[in-house]
LOSETI-783681 format. One record per residue (C-alpha): chain; residue in one letter; x, y, z. Coordinates in steps of 0.02 Angstrom, whole numbers, m for minus. Example, Ala and Ser with C-alpha at 12.3 -4.5 7.8 and 13.67 -1.06 7.14 Angstrom:
<atoms>
("A"; "A"; (615; m225; 390))
("A"; "S"; (684; m53; 357))
</atoms>
This chain:
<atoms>
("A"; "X"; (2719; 9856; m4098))
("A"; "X"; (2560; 9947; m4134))
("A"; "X"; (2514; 10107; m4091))
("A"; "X"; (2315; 10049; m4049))
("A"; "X"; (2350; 9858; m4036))
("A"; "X"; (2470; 9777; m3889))
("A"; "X"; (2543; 9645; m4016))
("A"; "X"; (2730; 9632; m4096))
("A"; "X"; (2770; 9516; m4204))
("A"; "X"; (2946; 9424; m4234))
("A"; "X"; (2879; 9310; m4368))
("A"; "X"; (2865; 9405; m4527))
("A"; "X"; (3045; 9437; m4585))
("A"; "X"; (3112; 9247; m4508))
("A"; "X"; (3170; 9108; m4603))
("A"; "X"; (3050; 8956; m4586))
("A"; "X"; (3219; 8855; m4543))
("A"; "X"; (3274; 8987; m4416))
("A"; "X"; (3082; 8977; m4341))
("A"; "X"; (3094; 8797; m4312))
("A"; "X"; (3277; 8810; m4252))
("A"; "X"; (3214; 8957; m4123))
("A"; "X"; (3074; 8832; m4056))
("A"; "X"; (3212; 8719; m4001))
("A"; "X"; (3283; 8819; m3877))
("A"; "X"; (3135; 8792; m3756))
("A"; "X"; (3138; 8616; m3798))
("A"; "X"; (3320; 8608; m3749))
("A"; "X"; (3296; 8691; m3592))
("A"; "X"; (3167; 8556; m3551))
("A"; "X"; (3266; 8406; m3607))
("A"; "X"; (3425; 8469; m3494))
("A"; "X"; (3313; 8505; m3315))
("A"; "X"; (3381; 8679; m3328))
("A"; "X"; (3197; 8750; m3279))
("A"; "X"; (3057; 8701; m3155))
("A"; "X"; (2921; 8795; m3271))
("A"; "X"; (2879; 8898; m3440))
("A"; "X"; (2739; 8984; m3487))
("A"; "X"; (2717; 9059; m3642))
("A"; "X"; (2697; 9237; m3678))
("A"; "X"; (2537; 9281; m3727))
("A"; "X"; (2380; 9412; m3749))
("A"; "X"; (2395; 9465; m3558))
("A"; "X"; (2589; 9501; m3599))
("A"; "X"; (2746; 9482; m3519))
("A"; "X"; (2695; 9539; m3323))
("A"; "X"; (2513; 9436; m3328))
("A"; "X"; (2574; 9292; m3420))
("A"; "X"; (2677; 9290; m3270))
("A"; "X"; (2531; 9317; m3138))
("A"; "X"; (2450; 9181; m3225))
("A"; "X"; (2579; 9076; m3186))
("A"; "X"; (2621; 9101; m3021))
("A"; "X"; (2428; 9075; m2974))
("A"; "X"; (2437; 8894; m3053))
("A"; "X"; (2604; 8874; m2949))
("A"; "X"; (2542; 8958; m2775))
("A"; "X"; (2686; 9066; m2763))
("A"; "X"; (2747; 9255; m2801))
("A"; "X"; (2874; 9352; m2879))
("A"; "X"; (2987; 9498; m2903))
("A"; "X"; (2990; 9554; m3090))
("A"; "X"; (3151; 9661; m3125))
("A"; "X"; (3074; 9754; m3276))
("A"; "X"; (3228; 9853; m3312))
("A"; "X"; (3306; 9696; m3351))
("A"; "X"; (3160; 9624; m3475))
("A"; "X"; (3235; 9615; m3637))
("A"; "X"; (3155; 9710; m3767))
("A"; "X"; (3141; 9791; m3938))
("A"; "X"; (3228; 9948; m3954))
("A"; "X"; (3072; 10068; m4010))
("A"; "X"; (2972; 9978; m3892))
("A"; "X"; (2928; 10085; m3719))
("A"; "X"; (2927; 9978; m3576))
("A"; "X"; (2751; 10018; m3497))
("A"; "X"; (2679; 9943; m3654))
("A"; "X"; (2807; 9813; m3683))
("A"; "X"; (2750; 9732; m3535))
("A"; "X"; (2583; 9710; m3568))
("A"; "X"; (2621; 9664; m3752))
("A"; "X"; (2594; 9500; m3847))
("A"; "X"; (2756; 9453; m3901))
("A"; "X"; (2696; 9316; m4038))
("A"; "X"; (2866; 9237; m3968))
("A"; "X"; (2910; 9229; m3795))
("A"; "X"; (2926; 9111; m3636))
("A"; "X"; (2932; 9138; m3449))
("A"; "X"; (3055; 9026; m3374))
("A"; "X"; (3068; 8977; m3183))
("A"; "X"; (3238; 8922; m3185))
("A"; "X"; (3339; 8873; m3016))
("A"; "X"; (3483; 9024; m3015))
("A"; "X"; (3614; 8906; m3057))
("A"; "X"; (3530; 8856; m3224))
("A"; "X"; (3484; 9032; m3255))
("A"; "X"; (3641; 9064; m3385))
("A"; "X"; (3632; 8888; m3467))
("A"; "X"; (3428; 8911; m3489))
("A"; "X"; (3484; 9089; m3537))
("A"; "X"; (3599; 9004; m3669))
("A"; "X"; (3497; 8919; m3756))
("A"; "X"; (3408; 9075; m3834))
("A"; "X"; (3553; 9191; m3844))
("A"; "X"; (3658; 9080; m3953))
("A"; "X"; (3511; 9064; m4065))
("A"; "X"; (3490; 9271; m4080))
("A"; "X"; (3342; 9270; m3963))
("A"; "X"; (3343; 9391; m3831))
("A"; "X"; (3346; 9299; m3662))
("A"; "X"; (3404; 9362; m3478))
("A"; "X"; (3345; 9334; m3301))
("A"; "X"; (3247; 9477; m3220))
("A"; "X"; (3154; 9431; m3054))
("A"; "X"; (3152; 9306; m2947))
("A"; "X"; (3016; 9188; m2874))
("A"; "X"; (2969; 9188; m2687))
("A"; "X"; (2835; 9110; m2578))
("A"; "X"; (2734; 9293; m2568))
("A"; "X"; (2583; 9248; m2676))
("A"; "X"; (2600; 9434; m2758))
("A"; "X"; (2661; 9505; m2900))
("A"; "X"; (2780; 9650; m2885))
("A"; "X"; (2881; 9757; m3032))
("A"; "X"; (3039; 9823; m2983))
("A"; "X"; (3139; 9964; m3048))
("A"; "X"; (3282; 10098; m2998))
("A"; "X"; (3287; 9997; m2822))
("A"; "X"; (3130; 10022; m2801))
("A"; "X"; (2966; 9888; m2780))
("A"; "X"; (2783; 9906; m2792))
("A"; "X"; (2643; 9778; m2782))
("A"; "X"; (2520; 9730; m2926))
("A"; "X"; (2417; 9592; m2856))
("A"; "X"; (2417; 9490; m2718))
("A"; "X"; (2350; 9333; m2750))
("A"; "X"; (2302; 9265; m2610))
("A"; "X"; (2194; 9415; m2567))
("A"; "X"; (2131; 9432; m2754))
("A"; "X"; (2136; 9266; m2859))
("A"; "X"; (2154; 9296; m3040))
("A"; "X"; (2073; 9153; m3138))
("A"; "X"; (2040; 9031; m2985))
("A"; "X"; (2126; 8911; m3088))
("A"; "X"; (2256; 8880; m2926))
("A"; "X"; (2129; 8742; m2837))
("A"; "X"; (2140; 8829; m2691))
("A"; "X"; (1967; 8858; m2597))
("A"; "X"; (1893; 8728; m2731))
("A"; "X"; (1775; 8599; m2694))
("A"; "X"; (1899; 8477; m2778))
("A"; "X"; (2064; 8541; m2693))
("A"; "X"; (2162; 8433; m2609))
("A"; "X"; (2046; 8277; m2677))
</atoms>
């Protein structure tokens, strides 16, 4: 990661085989129904990638952020706001979590559930037991992208 830029790359020092291989995994968790959504990773990082998609799917979440895997050197108050170059949000059902989990892990890609979703409409981090809001969607859209309130929605 950067000192002055919020990017980290896992790219550079991979195989071309391995990269291909490690693009599987999300396609496996797709072809076995073992999530409901994914969302990549990207320039808003790990906790707004996630806002953005819990907008599109009108619902909230809990994001355990001690539990967001992560690279050793990295501190986690800029890890979470980082663009990973590699990384996926998956909304999997808790009795998929392991097997989604899985199919990562086995490939050396970090992988583990931290949050949950819920029917809030707001984002909150959690750490040490305790939870604080970041946005409340319903209150505060983000991109409007939901269809809610649109002259469309519902149509």
């Amino acid at each position: 990661m950067s000192e002055t830029q919020p990017f980290w790359t896992s790219l550079h020092d991979r195989d071309p085989a391995k990269l291909r291989d490690d693009g599987e995994a999300l396609v496996e968790v797709a072809g076995r129904g073992l999530c409901h959504a994914a969302r990549d990773v990207s320039m808003p990082g790990i906790a707004g990638s996630l806002l953005q998609m819990l907008e599109v799917a009108g619902c909230g979440a809990v994001l355990e952020v001690d539990a967001i895997p992560r690279p050793e050197a990295a501190p986690l108050e800029r890890w979470i706001v980082t663009f990973p170059s590699f990384g996926y949000l998956l909304a999997a059902p808790e009795a998929h979590a392991e097997a989604a989990c899985d199919a990562f892990t086995r490939r050396g890609l970090a992988c583990a559930p931290c949050g949950r979703l819920d029917a809030t409409g707001a984002l909150r981090l959690a750490a040490d037991g305790v939870e604080a809001p970041v946005w409340d969607l319903r209150s505060n859209p983000l991109t409007g992208l939901s269809g809610a309130g649109s002259p469309s929605a519902g149509a």
